[in-house]
N, C-alpha and C positions, 0 to 999 in steps of 0.2 A: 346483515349486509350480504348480499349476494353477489355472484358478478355483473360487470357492467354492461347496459343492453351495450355498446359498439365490440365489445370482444364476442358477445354471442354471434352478432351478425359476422364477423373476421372468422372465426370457426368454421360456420356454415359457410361460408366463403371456399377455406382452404379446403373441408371434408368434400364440397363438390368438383374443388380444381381434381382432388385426387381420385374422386371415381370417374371423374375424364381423363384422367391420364390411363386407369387403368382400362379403361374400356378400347381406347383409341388401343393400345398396347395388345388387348387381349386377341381385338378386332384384327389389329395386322399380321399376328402370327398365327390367327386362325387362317388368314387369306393364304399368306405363305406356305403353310403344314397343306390345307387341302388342293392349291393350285399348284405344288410342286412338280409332279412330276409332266406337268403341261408344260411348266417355264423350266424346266430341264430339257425336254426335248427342244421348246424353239430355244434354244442356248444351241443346243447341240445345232442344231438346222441353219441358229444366224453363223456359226463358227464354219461348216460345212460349206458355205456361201463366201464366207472370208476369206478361206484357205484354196477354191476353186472357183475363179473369178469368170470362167468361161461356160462353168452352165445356168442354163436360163430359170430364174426362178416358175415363170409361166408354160412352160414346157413341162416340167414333172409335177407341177400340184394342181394344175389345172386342166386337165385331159378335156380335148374338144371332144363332144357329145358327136355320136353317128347321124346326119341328116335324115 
């Protein structure tokens, strides 16, 4: 007597929920670790924006080009 074919398939079931969790997981803190110090700077730039309401964001990050 072996086990029953619906527990094999409930198995296989749960071992691929968990290499999706882990993947999804592995995935977003690779994004986080290598996009970090991108999303620290716009933090710092949206903060900089928050705290001085009177300059223009299109004035210092979009310099008009010479005709």
């Amino acid at each position: 007597m072996g086990p029953k074919p619906g527990s094999d398939m409930k198995m296989n079931a749960i071992r691929s929920g968990i290499v999706v969790l882990g993947t999804l997981a592995f995935g977003y803190l690779s994004i986080q670790i290598g996009f970090k110090p991108y999303l620290e700077k716009a933090q710092n730039q949206n903060a900089l924006y928050q705290s001085d309401p009177s300059q223009e964001a299109s004035s210092s990050d979009f310099p008009e080009r010479p005709s």
